[in-house]
Structures are given as structure tokens and as C-alpha cells.
C-alpha positions in Angstrom: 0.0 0.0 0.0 2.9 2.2 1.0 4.7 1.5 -2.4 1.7 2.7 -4.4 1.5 5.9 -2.4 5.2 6.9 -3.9 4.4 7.8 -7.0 1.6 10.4 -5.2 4.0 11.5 -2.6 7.0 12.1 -5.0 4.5 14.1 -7.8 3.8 16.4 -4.5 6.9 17.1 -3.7 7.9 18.2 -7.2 5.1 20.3 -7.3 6.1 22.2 -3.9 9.5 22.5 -5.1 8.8 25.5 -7.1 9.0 28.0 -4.9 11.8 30.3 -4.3 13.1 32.7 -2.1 14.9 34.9 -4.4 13.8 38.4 -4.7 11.8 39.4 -7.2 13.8 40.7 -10.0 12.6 44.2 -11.5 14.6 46.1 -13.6 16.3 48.9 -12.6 15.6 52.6 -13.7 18.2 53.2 -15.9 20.1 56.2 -14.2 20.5 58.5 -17.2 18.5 61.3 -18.9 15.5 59.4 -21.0 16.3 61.4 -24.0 19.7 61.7 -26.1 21.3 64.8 -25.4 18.9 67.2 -26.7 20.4 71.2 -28.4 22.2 72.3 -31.9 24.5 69.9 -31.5 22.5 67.0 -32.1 19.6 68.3 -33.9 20.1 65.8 -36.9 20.0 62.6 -34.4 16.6 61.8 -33.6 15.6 59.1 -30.7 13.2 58.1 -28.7 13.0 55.8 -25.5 11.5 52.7 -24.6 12.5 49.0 -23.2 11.7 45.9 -21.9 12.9 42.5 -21.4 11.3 39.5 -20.1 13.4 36.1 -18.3 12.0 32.8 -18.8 12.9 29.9 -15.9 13.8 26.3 -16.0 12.3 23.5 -13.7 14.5 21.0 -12.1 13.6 17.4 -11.8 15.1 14.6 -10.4 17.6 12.2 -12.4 16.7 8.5 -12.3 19.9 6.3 -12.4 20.0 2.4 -12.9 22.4 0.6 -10.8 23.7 -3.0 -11.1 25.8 -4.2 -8.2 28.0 -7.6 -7.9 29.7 -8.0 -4.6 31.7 -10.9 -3.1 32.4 -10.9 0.8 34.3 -13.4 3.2 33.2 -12.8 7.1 34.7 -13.8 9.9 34.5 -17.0 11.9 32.9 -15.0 15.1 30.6 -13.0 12.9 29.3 -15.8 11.8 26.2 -18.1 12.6 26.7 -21.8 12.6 25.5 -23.3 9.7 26.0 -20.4 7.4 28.4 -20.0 4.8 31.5 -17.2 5.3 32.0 -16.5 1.8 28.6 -14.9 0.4 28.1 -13.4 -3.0 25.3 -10.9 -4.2 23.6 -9.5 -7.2 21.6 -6.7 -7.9 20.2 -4.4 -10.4 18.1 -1.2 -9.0 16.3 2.1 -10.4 15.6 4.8 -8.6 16.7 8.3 -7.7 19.8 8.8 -5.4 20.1 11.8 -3.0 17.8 14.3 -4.8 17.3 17.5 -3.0 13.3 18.4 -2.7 14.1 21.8 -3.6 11.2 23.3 -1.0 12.9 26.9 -0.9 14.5 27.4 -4.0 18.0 26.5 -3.1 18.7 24.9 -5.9 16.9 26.5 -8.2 18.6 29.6 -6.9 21.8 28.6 -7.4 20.8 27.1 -11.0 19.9 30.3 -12.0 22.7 32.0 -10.5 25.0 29.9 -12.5 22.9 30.4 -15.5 23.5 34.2 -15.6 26.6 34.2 -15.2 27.3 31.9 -18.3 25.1 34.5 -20.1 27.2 37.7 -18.8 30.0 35.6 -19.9 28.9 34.8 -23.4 27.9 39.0 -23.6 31.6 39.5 -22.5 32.4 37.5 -25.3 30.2 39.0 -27.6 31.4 42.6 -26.1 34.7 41.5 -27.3 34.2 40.6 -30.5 32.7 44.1 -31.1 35.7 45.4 -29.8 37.9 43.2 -32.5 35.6 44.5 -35.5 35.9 48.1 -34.8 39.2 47.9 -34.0 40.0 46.2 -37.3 37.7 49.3 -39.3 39.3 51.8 -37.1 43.0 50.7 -38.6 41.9 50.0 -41.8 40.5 53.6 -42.0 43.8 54.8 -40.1 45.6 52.8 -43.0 43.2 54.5 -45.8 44.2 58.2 -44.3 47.9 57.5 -44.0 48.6 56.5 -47.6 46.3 59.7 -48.8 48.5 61.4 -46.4 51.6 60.2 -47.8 50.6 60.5 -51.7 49.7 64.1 -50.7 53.4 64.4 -49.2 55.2 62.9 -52.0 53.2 65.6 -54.0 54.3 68.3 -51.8 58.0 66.9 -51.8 57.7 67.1 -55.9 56.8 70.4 -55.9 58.8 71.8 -53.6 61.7 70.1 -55.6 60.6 71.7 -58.9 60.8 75.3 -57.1 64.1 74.4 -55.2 65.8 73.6 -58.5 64.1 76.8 -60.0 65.4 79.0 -57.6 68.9 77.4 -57.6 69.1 78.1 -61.2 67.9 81.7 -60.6 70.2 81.8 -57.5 73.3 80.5 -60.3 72.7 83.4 -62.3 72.2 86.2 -59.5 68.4 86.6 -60.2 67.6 85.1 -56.6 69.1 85.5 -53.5 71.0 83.0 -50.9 68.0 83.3 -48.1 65.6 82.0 -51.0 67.5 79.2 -51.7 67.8 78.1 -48.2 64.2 78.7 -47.4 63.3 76.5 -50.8 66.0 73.7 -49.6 64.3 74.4 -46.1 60.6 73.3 -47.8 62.2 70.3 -50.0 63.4 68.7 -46.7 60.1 69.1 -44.7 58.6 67.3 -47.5 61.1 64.6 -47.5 60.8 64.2 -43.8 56.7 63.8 -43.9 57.4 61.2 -46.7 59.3 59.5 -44.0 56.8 59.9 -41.2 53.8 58.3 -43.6 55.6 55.8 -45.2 56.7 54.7 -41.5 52.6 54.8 -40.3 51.2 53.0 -43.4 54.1 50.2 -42.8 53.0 50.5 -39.1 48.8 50.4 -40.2 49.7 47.7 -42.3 51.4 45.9 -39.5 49.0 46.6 -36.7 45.4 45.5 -39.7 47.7 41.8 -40.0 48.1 41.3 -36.5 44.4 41.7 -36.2 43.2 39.6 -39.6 45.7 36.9 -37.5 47.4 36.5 -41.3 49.0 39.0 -44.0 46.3 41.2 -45.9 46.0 40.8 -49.4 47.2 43.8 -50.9 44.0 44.2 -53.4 42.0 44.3 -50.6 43.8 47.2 -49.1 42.7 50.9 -49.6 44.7 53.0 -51.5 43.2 56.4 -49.7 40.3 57.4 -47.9 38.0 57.5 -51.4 38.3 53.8 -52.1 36.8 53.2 -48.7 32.9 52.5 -48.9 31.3 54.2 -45.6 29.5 51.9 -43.5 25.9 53.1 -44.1 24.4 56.3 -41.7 22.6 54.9 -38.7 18.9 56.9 -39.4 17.1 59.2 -38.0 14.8 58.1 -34.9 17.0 55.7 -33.2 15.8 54.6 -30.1 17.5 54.8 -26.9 16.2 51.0 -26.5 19.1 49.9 -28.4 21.3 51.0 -25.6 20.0 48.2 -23.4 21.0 45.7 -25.9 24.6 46.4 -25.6 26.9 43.6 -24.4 28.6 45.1 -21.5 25.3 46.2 -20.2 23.7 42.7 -20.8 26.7 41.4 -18.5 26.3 43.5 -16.0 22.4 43.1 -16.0 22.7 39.2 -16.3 25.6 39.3 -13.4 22.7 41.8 -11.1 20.5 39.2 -11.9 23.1 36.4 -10.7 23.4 38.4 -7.6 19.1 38.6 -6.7 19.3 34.5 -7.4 22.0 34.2 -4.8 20.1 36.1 -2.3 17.8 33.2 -2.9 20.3 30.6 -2.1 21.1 32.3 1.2 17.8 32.7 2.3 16.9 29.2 1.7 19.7 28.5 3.6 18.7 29.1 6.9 15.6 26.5 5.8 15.5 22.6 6.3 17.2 20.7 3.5 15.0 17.6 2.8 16.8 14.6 0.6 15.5 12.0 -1.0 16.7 8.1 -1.9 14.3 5.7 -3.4 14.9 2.5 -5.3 13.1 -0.4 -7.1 15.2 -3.3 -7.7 16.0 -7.1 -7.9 18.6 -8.9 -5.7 20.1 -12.8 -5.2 22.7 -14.6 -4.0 22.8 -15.7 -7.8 23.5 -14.2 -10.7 20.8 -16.7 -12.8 18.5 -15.9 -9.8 18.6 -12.3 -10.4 14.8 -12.0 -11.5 13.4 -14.9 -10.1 9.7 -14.3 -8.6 9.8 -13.1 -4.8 13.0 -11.4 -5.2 12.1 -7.6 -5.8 13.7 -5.0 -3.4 12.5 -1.5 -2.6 14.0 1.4 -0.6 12.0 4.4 0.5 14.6 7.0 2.7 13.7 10.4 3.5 16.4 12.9 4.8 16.1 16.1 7.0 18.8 18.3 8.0 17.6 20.9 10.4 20.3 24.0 10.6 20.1 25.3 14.3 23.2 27.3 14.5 25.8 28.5 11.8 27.5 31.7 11.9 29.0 31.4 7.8 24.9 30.9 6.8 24.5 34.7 8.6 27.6 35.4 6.7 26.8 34.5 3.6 23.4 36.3 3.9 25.2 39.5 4.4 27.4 39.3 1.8 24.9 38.4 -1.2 23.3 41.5 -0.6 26.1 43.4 -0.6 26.9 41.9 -3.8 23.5 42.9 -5.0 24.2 46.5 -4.7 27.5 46.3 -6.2 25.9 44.7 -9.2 23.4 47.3 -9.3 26.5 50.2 -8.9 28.3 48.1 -11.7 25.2 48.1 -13.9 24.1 51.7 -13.4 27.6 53.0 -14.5 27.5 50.8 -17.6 24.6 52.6 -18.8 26.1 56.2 -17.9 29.3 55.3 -19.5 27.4 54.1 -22.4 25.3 56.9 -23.1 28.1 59.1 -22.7 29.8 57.2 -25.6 26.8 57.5 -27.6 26.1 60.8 -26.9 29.7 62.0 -27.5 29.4 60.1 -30.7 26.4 61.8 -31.5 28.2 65.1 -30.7 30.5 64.2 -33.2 27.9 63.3 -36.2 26.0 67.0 -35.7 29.0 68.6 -36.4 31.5 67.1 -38.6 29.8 67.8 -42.1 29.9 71.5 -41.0 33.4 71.5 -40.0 34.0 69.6 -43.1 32.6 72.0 -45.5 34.5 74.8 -43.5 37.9 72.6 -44.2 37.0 71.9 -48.1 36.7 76.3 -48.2 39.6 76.5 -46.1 41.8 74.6 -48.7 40.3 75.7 -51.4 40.9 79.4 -50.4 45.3 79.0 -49.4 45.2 77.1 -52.8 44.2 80.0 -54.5 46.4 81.9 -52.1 49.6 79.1 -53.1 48.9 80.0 -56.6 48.5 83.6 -56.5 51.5 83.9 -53.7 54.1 81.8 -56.5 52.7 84.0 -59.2 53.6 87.1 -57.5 57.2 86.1 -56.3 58.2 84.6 -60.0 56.8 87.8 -61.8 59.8 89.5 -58.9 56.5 91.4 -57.3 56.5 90.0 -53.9 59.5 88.1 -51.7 59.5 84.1 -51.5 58.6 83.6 -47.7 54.9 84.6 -49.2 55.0 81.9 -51.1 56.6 79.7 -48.2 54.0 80.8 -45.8 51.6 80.1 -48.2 52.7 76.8 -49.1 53.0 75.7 -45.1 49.5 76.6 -44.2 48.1 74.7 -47.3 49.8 71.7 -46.6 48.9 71.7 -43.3 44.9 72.1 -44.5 45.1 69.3 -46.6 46.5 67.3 -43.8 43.9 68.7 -41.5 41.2 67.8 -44.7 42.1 64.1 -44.6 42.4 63.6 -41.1 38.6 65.5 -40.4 37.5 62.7 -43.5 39.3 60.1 -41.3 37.2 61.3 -38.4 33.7 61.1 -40.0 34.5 57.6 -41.6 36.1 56.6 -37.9 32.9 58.2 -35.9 30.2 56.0 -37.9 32.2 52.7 -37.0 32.3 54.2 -33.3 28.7 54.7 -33.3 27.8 51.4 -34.3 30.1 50.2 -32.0 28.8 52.2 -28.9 25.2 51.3 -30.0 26.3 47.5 -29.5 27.6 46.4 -32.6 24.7 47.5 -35.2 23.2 44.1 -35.1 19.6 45.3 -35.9 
């Protein structure tokens, strides 16, 4: 009668196992503005706001195990009744469930889920990661795009500058120029040849830095020539919302690792509660292998375990300290969000501006071209000196540098927005 009540008495205590002490996890209010920063700046990036996530949990059940035993034993001469044999041998073969915890407060399924978040922060970590690894690998190959612009420009500059140095020397040869001239054109050639140096050193160095990260040389057709072979990665649009902040990987770690932290409250809590085991087997045994399933043989086990904690000082411990690590989880995950929407927003800063200060850039250069021009007219029609020309030359060199690297930056802030936005999966 007993044996058919196990069935009952097991399906109960499964069902009263799925309760838990763990807090109720809520989300926290994410402790930064609702809005992207709002103002001129960022008048041509439009959000909005909004989130929510939902966590789905696992039931635990018991594992049944089969068991077949074969075990010989000689007693001794005392221990043993007349008439009966000292050598004895038995065989059996059980099913049943061994040990199982009758998770009545969650323990279990506290520290289950515990364990399960912080595989998850871990795989966001990883994901986090590989986020890093793809924008770092744009962020060169831009850098790598830029540098050889920068260095064709310089090999320009170092051919013109030649051109004017052997113009003056001649001029200088037959007394039409003066010595200072002639310096101060050698003075321009060199400057050239040293920013030659400088870019062909970077580009070797970019070229270096994009293999390191490929894991395997580059193909050299797949390589940039300058920043107009590079196709932009396309304009993140208008009325982004701030939802997609939430779905970044750092901030999924650190929300996965506050939610670790609530399930081990749970696990401490249900510590200071009975812990009730259970062992139960059905099973055949004989002194005989070929008796093994003979009728009248079958063996059951029924045996209930209760451990009662009265006193322990490391369960009050432990307590404590779960709940500490619940608000360092919940510091840890506040300041993700902060540092990430300052990312975005500086990012953002960046994308209301640069076209304007691109434009201004393309007019500067355009203007101390004209001014080059006008400036080596003048001195080789003997009207004006050749430091005009030099100061000219200097400050359009310099915007053309300045032009690239402002190009650089607009190409460099898209990947960075994508990047601070989680990767631009969606």
C-alpha cells in the first residue's frame, strides 16, 4: 500500500518544489536622462525611448539512475552463525533516484539560476569583445586609408617643392635670386622629404597593426589606397531609439551578473531552511546471478532525509554578503549605462557637427590654394618676396592634412557609433 502511495508523494513534492526565495527581480531605472542629449549639436539625431525584457525559468527534476551491483564478501569466523556459509556473494540491479534534494525553498533553483547568468554575462563579455575586435579592425583599416592619402599628398608636396628648389637654384646660379631663398626652398624640400618618412613609417606600421588583427597578412588588393576607395558603412537613421542602448553587451553582462546576484540572495535565504533529501529505489537482488529475476526477489528502498540548521555563523555570513553583492551589481550596472550613453552621446556630438566642419575645411583649402597659386605668381613675376609663397605653401599643406584627417574622423565616428550602440546588429 505504501509503495503505491510513492508515485503520489513524489508528484507532490515536485510540485512544492517550485518555490523560491529569491527576490523578485525588477529592472532597474536606468540612471540617465530618458532622452539623447537634446540642443544644436544633435539636432540631426533623432531618438526616442522605450525598453523591456522579459526572463523565462527552467524546472529542475530529479535524475533517475540504474544501478547494477556484484559484490563478493568473506566474514569472519565469530561474525558468523553456525551453519551459514562465510563466503557470500550478491547481485543486484536497482532504479531509482539517489540523493535528490526536494528543492522546497529554491535552493537549488537559486543557485541554477545563479550559475545560469553568469554563463550569459559571460557569453555578452564575449560577444562585447568581438565588437571590440571589428571596430578595431575598421578603425586601422580607415587609419591605413588616411595614411597613404597622407603620404601620396606628401610625395606631391615633396615634388613640388623640388621643382621650385631647383628653380630658384638656377635663378640663384645666375644672380636673379638671392642665398635666403635658396635656403628657405631647400628648407621646404626637406620638410617634405621628412613627412614622406613619417607616412611611409605609419602605413608600414597600419599595415602591420590591420595583419596582427586579420591573425594573417592582408591581401594587398584588398587594401585601400586612400580614404575614397573606402565604402562608408551606411548612416545609422534618423529616430534611433535609446532601446538599443540596453542591448549592448557590456550592459547585458552586468544586467545578467545583477540578476546572478538577486538568485543568490535566494540561495542564502533558503539556507537558513530545512534541507530535505531523498533516496528511493526499485530493484532485484540474489545470492545468484541466474537468480537475479526470479519471482519473490524484488527490493525496494524508501529514505527520507532532513537536515535541520540550528546554528551556523558562515549561513549569517553569507546572507550578508549576497546582498552586498547585489548592490555592487546594481552600482556596476548603473555606471554601464552612464558610460554608455556618454559614448553615444559624444558620438552623437561628433555626427551633428562634422559635415559642418568639413565643409568649412573643403573652403579653407580651397581658399590657401588659390592663395599658393597667387602667392608663386607674384614672387616669379619679382613682385613680392619668396617667404609669401613659403608661408603660403605651409598653411596649405597643413589644410590638406587637417582635410584628410577631419574625413578620417567622419568615416572613424560612424564605425564608433555602431560600436557604442552594440555592434549594429539590428
Amino acid at each position: 500500500m505504501y509503495k503505491n502511495r510513492l508515485p503520489v508523494i513524489i508528484a507532490i513534492v515536485i510540485f512544492l518544489g517550485g518555490c523560491t526565495l529569491a527576490p523578485k527581480y525588477k529592472q532597474p531605472k536606468a540612471p540617465v536622462p530618458d532622452k539623447w542629449p537634446q540642443g544644436e549639436v544633435y539636432k540631426k539625431a533623432g531618438v526616442s525611448k522605450g525598453v523591456s525584457r522579459v526572463w523565462e525559468l527552467v524546472e529542475l527534476f530529479p535524475s533517475v539512475n540504474a544501478l547494477g551491483i556484484y559484490s563478493k564478501r568473506r566474514s569472519a569466523a565469530d561474525l558468523t552463525r553456525p551453519g551459514e556459509p562465510r563466503t557470500t556473494e550478491l547481485f543486484s540491479v536497482d532504479l531509482g533516484i539517489t540523493a535528490w534534494e526536494i528543492d522546497f525553498f529554491g535552493r537549488i533553483r537559486s543557485l541554477k539560476q545563479q550559475a545560469l547568468e553568469q554563463y550569459l554575462a559571460t557569453e555578452e563579455a564575449r560577444r562585447s569583445v568581438q565588437i571590440s575586435l571589428v571596430s578595431e579592425v575598421a578603425r586601422v583599416y580607415l587609419a591605413l586609408a588616411a595614411d597613404r592619402e597622407n603620404l601620396k599628398l606628401a610625395r606631391s608636396t615633396l615634388r613640388n617643392q623640388q621643382e621650385i628648389y631647383n628653380l630658384i637654384k638656377r635663378q640663384y646660379e645666375t644672380g636673379l635670386a638671392n642665398e635666403l631663398d635658396l635656403h628657405r626652398a631647400r628648407t621646404q624640400v626637406e620638410t617634405a622629404r621628412g613627412e614622406v618618412a613619417r607616412y611611409s613609417q605609419l602605413v608600414a606600421q597600419d599595415q602591420n597593426a590591420l595583419n596582427l588583427l586579420a591573425g594573417s597578412p592582408v591581401p594587398q588588393d584588398l587594401l585601400p589606397r586612400g580614404l575614397e576607395d573606402v565604402n562608408p558603412p551606411r548612416d545609422i537613421s534618423p529616430g534611433l531609439s535609446s532601446e538599443v542602448l540596453l542591448r549592448r553587451p557590456d550592459i547585458m553582462a552586468a544586467e545578467h551578473q545583477l540578476k546572478a546576484a538577486y538568485a543568490s540572495i535566494g540561495a542564502a535565504r533558503a539556507a537558513f531552511f530545512p534541507r530535505i533529501s531523498l533516496t528511493t529505489a526499485l530493484g532485484t537482488a540474489s545470492n545468484e546471478l541466474s537468480g537475479l529475476f526470479d519471482s519473490g526477489n524484488g527490493t525496494w528502498n524508501f529514505t527520507p532525509q532532513i537536515v535541520m540548521p540550528i546554528f551556523d555563523a558562515r549561513t549569517w555570513a553569507a546572507y550578508r554578503v549576497s546582498k552586498a553583492q547585489r548592490e555592487i551589481a546594481l552600482a556596476q550596472y548603473e555606471r554601464a549605462i552612464q558610460r554608455a550613453f556618454r559614448e553615444v552621446a559624444d558620438a552623437l556630438a561628433v555626427k551633428g557637427t562634422v559635415d559642418e566642419w568639413l565643409a568649412a575645411q573643403r573652403s579653407l583649402v580651397e581658399a590657401l590654394s588659390q592663395t599658393y597659386r597667387l602667392s608663386k605668381k607674384r614672387y616669379e613675376s619679382g613682385i613680392d618676396s619668396y617667404l609669401a609663397v613659403l608661408d603660403a605653401q605651409r598653411s596649405l599643406f597643413a589644410a590638406q592634412q587637417g582635410l584628410t584627417m577631419l574625413r578620417l574622423a567622419k568615416l572613424a565616428n560612424r564605425v564608433r557609433l555602431y560600436a557604442v550602440l552594440g555592434g549594429g546588429a539590428d
